[in-house]
C-alpha positions in Angstrom: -13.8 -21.7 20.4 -10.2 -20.5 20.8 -9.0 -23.1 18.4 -12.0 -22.5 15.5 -10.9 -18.9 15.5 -7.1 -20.1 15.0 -7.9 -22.1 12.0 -10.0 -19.5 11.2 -6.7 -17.1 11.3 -4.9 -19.6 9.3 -7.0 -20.1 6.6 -8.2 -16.0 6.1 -4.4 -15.6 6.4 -3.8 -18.4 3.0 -6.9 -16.8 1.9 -5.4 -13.6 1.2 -2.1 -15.3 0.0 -4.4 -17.3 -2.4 -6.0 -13.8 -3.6 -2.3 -12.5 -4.6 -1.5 -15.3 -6.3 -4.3 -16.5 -7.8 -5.9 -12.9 -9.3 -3.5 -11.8 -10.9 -2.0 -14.3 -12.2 -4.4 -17.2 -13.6 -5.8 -16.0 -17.5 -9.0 -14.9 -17.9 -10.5 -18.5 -19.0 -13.9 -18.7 -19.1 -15.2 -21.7 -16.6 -19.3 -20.9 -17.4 -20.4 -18.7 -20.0 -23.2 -16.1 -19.3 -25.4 -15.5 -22.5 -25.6 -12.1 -23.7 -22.2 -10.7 -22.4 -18.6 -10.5 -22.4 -18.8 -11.4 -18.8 -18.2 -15.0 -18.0 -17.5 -17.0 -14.2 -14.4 -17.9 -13.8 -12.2 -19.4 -11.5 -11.3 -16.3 -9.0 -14.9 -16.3 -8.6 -15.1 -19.1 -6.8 -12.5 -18.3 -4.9 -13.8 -15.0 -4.1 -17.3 -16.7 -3.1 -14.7 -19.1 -0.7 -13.2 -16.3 0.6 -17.0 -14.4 1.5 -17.8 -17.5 3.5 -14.7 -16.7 5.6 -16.0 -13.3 5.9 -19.6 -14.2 6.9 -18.3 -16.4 9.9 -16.4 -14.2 11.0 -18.3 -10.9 10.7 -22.0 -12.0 11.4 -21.3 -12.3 15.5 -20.5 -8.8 15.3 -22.4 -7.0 12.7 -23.6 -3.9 13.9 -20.2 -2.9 15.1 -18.5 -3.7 11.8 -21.2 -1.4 10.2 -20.9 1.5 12.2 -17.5 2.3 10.5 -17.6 5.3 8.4 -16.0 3.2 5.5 -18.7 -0.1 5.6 -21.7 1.9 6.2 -20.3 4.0 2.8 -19.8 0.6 0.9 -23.2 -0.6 2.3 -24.9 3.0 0.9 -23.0 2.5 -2.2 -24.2 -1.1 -3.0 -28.3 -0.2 -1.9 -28.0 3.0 -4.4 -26.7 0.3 -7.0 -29.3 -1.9 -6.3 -31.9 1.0 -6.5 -30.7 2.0 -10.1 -30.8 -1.5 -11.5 -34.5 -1.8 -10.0 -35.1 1.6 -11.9 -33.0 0.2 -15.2 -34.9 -2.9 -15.4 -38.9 -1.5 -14.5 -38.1 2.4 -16.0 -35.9 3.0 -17.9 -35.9 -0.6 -19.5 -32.4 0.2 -20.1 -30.6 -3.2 -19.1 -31.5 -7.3 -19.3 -32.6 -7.9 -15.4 -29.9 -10.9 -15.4 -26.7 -9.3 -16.7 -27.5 -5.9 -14.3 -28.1 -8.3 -11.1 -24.5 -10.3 -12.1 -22.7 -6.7 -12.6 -24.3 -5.9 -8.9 -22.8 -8.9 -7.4 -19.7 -8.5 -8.6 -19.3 -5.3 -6.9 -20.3 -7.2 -3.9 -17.6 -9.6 -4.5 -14.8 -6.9 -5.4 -15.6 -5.7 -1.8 -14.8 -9.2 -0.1 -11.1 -9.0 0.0 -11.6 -5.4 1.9 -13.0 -7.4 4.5 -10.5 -10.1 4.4 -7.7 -7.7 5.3 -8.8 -5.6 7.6 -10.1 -9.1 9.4 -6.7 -10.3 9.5 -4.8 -7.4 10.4 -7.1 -6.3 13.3 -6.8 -10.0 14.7 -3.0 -10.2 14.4 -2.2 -6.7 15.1 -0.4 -6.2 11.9 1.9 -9.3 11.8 1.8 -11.1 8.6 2.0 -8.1 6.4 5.8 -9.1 5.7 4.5 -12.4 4.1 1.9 -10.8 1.9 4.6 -8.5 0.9 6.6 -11.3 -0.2 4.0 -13.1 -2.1 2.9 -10.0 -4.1 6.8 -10.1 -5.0 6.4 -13.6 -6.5 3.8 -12.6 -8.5 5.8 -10.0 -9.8 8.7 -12.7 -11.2 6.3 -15.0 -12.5 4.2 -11.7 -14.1 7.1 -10.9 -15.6 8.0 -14.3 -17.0 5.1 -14.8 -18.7 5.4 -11.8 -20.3 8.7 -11.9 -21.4 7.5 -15.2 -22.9 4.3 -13.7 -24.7 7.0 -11.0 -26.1 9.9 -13.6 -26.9 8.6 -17.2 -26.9 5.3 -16.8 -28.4 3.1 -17.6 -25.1 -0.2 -17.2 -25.5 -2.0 -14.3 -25.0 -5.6 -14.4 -23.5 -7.5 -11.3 -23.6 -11.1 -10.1 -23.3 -11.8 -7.4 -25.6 -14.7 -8.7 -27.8 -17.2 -11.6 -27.2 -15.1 -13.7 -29.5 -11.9 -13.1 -27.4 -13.6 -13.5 -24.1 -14.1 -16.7 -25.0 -10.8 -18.0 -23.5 -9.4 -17.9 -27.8 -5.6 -17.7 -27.0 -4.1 -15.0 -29.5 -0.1 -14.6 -30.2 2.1 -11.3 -29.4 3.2 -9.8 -32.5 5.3 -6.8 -33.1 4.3 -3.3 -31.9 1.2 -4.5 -29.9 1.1 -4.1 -26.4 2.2 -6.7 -24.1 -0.6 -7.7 -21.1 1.3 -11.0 -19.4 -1.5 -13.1 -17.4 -4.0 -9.7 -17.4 -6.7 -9.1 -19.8 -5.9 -6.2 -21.3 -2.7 -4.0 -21.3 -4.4 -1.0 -19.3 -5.5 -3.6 -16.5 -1.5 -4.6 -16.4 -0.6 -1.3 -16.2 -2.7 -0.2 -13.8 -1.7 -2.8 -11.1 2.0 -1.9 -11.6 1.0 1.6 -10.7 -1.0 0.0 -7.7 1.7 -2.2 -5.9 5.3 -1.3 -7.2 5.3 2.3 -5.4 5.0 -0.2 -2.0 8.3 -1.8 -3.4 10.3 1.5 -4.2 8.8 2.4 -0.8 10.6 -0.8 0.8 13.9 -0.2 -1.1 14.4 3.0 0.3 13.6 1.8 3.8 14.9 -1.7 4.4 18.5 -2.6 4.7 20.1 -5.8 4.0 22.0 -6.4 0.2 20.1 -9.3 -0.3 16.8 -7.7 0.8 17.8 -4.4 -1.7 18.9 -6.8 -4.4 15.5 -9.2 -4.7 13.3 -5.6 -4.5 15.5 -3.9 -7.2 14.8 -7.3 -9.7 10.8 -6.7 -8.4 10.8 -3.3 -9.7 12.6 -3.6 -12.6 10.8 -6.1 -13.6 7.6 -4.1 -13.0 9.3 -1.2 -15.4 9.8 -3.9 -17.9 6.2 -4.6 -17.6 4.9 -1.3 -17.7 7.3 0.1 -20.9 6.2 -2.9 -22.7 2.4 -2.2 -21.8 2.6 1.1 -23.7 0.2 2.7 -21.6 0.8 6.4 -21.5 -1.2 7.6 -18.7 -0.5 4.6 -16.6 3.9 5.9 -17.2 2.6 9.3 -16.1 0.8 8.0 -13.0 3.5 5.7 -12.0 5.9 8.3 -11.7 3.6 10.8 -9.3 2.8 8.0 -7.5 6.4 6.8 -6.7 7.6 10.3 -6.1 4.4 10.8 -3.6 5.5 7.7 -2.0 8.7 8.6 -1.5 7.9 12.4 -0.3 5.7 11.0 2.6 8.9 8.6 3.5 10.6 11.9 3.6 13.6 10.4 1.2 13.8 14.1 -1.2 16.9 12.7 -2.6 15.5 9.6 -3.5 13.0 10.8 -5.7 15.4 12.4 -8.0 17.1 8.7 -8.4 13.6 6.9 -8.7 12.5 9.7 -11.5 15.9 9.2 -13.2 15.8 6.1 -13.3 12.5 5.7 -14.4 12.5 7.9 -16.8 15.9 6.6 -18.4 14.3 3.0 -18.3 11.4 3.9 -20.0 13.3 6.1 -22.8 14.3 2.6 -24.3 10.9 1.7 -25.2 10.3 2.8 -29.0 6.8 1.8 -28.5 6.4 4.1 -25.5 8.0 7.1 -27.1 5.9 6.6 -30.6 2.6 6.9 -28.5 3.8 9.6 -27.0 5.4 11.5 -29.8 2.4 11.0 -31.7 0.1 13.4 -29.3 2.8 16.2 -30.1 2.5 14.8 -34.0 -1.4 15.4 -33.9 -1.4 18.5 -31.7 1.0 20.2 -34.0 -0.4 18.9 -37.6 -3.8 20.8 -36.1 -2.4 23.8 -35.5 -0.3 23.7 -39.1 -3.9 22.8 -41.0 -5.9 25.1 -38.9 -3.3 28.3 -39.0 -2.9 28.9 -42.4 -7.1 28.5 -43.3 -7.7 31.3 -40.2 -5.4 33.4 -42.0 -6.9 32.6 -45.2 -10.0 33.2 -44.5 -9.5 36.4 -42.9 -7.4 38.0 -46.3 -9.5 36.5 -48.8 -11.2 39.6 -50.9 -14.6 38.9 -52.3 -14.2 37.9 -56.4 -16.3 37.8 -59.3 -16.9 33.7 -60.4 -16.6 33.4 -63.7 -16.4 29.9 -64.3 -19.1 27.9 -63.3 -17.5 24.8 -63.4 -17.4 22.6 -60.2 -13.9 21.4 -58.9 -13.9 18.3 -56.8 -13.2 19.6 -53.4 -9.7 18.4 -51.6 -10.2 16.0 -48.6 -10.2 17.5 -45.0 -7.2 15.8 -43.6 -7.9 14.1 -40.7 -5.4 14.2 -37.3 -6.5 12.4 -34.8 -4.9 10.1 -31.7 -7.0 7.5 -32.3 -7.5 6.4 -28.3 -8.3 10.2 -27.3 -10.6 9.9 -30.2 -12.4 7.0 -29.1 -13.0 8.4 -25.8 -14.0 11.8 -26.7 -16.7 10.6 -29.7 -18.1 7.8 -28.5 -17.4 6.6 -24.8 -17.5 9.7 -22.9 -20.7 11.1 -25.1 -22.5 7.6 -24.1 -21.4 8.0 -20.7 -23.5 11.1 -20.8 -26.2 10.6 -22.9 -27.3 7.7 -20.1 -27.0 10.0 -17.8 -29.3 12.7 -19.4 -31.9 9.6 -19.9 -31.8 9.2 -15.8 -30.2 11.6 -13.4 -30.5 10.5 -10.3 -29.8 6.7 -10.6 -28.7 6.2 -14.1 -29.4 3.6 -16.9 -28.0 0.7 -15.0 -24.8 -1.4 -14.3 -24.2 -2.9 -17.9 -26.5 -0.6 -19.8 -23.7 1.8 -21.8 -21.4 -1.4 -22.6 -18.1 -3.1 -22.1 -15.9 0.4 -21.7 -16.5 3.8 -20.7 -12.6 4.8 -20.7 -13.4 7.2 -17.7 -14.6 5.4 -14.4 -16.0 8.8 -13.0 -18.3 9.2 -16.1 -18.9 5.4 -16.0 -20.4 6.5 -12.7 -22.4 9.0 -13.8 -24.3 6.8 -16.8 -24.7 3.4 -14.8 -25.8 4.6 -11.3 -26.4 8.6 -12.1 -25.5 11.9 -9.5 -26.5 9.5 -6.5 -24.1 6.3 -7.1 -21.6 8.6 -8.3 -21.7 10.6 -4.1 -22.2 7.0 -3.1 -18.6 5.7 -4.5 -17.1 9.1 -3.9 -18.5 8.7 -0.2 -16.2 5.4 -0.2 -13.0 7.2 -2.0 -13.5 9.9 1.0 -13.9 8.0 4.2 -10.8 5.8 2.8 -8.7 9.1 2.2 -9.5 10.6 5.3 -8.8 7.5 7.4 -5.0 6.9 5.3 -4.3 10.6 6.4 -4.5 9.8 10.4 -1.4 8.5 9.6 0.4 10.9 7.9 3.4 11.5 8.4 3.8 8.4 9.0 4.1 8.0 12.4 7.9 6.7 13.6 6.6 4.3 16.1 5.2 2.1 13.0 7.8 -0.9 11.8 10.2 -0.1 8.3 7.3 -2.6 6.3 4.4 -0.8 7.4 5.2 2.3 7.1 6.7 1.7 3.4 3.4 -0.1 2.7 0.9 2.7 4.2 3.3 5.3 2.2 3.6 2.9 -1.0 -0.4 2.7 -1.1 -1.3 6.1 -0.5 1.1 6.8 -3.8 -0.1 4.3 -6.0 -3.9 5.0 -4.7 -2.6 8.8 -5.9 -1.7 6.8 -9.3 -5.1 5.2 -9.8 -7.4 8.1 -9.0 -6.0 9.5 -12.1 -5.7 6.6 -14.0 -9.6 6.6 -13.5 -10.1 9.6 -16.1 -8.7 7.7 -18.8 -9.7 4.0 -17.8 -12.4 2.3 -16.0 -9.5 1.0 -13.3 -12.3 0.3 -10.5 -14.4 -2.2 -13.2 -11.6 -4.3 -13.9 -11.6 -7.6 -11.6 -8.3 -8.6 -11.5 -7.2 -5.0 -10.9 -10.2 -4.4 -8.4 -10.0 -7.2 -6.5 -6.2 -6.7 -5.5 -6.6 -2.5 -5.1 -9.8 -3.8 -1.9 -7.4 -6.3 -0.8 -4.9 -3.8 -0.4 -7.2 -1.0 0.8 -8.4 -3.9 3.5 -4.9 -4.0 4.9 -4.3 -0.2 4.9 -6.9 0.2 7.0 -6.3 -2.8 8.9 -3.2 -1.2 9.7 -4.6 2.4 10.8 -7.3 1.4 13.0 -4.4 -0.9 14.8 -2.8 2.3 15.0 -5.3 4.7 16.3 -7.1 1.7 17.9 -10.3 3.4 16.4 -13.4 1.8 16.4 -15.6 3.9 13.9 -12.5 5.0 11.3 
C-alpha cells in the first residue's frame, strides 16, 4: 500500500509538471471536432481526463472529508446549480443544443481537476516540491517567449480561435500592428496568464538571494514584459501593475514597488502599439466632448427664425467616435449578457446559449447560469479569499518560496478579478486550467499551515 501511494506521489507530482508545460504551451489544435461550435477536444483534454483519474484514486477513500471543506462543498454547489440551468435551458427555456450545454458543463468539471491535483500533492508532501513547479512555470516562460518572438520576427505561425474557421487549427501569420498571442489563443488569454504567474516571480526576486538565482528570474520577467507590451492588452498592463505592487506590499518590500512600477512602466513606454490603444481612449473621450460642447451651446443660443426657403439641404453626417473594443462590449456583449438574463432569472439561458464572448465574466455569469450560479461562483471566489487571508501577513515561519508564491498569487488573483470586467478570464482553458492549478497549491499550502481540516 505504502508503495502504490508513492508512485502515486510521483506521478500526481509529473502530473502537475505536465499541466505547466503542456497548457500553456501546446496550440490550440483541434484533435476531434464537435459539430455546431467553436469548441473542439484537444490534446490537454486528455490530459486533464488522465489527470481526474489520479484524482479519483486518490480522493474516493476519503470523500466525505474532502467535501466538508468550505471551498469543495462551494465548487460542488456551483457545478449542481450549473447543471440545474442547463436542465432548465434545454426543457424551458429551449435556449441551448442539449449536447454543446452538457460539453460546456464538463469542462467546468475539468477546469476544477488541477485544484484537486495541488492541494493533493501539497497536503501529502507538506509543501516540498513547490520549488520545482516554480521552476517549470519558469521554462515555460523562455519557451513562451520564444515562440513569440518568432511569431513577431520569424514569421511562426499563429494559431488562434476566434471564428469557427480559425478554430479549425488554420495557422495564420503575425503581421504589423496586430497583437502578438505566442502558443495562447487569443492575445487577452496571453495577457491574462502573465498577470496570473509573473507577480510570483517579482515576488521571488525580491526574496531570494543568489546572482544566479536574481539573474535567471530577472530574464523570466522581462520576458513576461515583452510578452505583455506586445499583447497590447490595456486592462491586462493596468492589472499587472496592481497586482505586482499588491504582491510586493504583502512581502512588506515598500521600496521595491517604486523599482517594479518604474520599471514597468518605462518598459512598457517602448511599445508604440501599447501607447496608441491607450492614447486613443483620451482621442475618443476628448473628440466627444469637442462634438458634443459646441451643439449644447448651440442649441441653447439659437433664436427661433422665420424659414423662408423650403428647400431641403442634405443633412451633414454625425461623426462617429467610438473605441471600437469598449464599443463592442457596451452594444452588443454586455446587452446580450443581460437580455438572457431578463429571459431567466434565477438560472439563466444556459452554458453556451449567449455565444463565444461575453467580454465580462461577472455578466457572463449572470446570462448563462442567472442570480443563483452567479452566488454559486462568487461562493467559490469567497471561501478561496478568506482561506488566502489566514495567512496574511505572511507568516515568517513559512520558507522564502512560499511565502513569495502565497504573496505572488494573492496579487495576480487581485489582477484577474479585474481583468474579469473586461474579459471572460475564468472561460478560457488554457488560462483556467493553470489559475485552479495554482489556487490548488495556495491552498495546499494554507491548510499545511493552519493544519485545518474544513478551510
Amino acid at each position: 500500500m505504502q508503495k502504490l501511494l508513492s508512485q502515486l506521489n510521483v506521478l500526481t507530482k509529473y502530473f502537475i509538471a505536465a499541466i505547466i508545460l503542456v497548457v500553456p504551451l501546446y496550440p490550440k489544435f483541434p484533435a476531434i471536432r464537435i459539430p455546431g461550435t467553436f469548441v473542439s477536444v484537444r490534446l490537454e483534454d486528455f490530459l486533464l481526463a488522465a489527470a481526474a483519474l489520479i484524482v479519483l484514486i486518490n480522493l474516493l477513500p476519503r470523500w466525505r472529508e474532502v467535501f466538508r471543506k468550505r471551498i469543495e462543498r462551494s465548487m460542488v454547489i456551483y457545478l449542481v446549480v450549473g447543471a440545474t440551468s442547463l436542465l432548465s435551458a434545454i426543457f424551458l427555456t429551449q435556449t441551448v443544443v442539449p449536447h454543446i450545454g452538457f460539453l460546456h458543463w464538463i469542462r467546468r468539471i475539468e477546469y476544477f481537476v488541477p485544484f484537486f491535483l495541488g492541494t493533493i500533492y501539497v497536503g501529502r508532501n507538506k509543501g516540498k516540491g513547490l520549488e520545482f513547479f516554480v521552476k517549470t512555470f519558469m521554462v515555460t516562460f523562455i519557451l513562451l517567449l520564444v515562440y513569440g518572438f518568432g511569431q513577431r520576427y520569424f514569421d511562426w505561425p499563429v494559431i488562434i480561435t476566434q471564428n469557427e474557421e480559425y478554430s479549425k487549427g488554420v495557422a495564420l501569420r503575425w503581421i504589423p500592428g496586430s497583437h502578438i498571442n505566442s502558443t495562447f489563443a487569443g492575445h487577452y488569454d496571453l495577457a491574462t496568464f502573465l498577470v496570473l504567474v509573473t507577480p510570483i516571480f517579482v515576488s521571488l526576486l525580491f526574496t531570494l538571494k543568489g546572482k544566479l538565482t536574481r539573474l535567471s528570474l530577472l530574464i523570466v520577467i522581462f520576458s513576461s514584459l515583452w510578452l505583455l507590451a506586445n499583447s497590447v492588452s490595456r486592462i491586462s498592463v493596468f492589472s499587472f501593475l496592481i497586482s505586482g505592487s499588491i504582491a510586493l506590499f504583502l512581502l512588506k518590500k515598500y521600496k521595491e514597488i517604486a523599482i517594479f512600477l518604474s520599471v514597468s512602466i518605462i518598459f512598457f513606454g517602448f511599445s508604440t502599439g501599447l501607447l496608441a490603444r491607450y492614447a486613443r481612449i483620451f482621442e475618443v473621450t476628448k473628440e466627444k466632448l469637442l462634438y458634443q460642447i459646441p451643439r449644447a451651446v448651440y442649441a441653447t443660443e439659437e433664436a427661433p427664425v422665420r424659414r423662408i426657403n423650403i428647400s431641403t439641404p442634405i443633412p451633414t453626417p454625425i461623426p462617429i467616435f467610438e473605441d471600437r473594443s469598449t464599443s463592442i462590449r457596451l452594444n452588443v456583449e454586455w446587452p446580450r449578457a443581460l437580455r438572457a438574463l431578463s429571459k431567466n432569472p434565477l438560472l439563466g439561458t444556459g452554458y453556451s446559449s449567449i455565444t463565444l464572448a461575453t467580454d465580462n465574466d461577472y455578466l457572463r455569469l449572470f446570462g448563462e447560469v442567472g442570480i443563483l450560479g452567479f452566488i454559486a461562483f462568487s461562493l467559490i471566489l469567497l471561501n478561496l479569499v478568506r482561506t488566502i487571508l489566514r495567512v496574511i501577513p505572511i507568516p515568517k515561519n513559512l520558507n522564502s518560496i512560499e511565502s513569495a508564491f502565497l504573496a505572488g498569487l494573492a496579487g495576480g488573483t487581485t489582477g484577474i478579478f479585474i481583468n474579469a470586467i473586461f474579459i471572460d478570464v475564468f472561460e478560457a482553458s488554457k488560462f483556467a486550467i493553470i489559475f485552479w492549478l495554482l489556487i490548488g497549491l495556495a491552498v495546499g499550502l494554507v491548510r499545511k499551515y493552519k493544519n485545518a481540516q474544513i478551510i
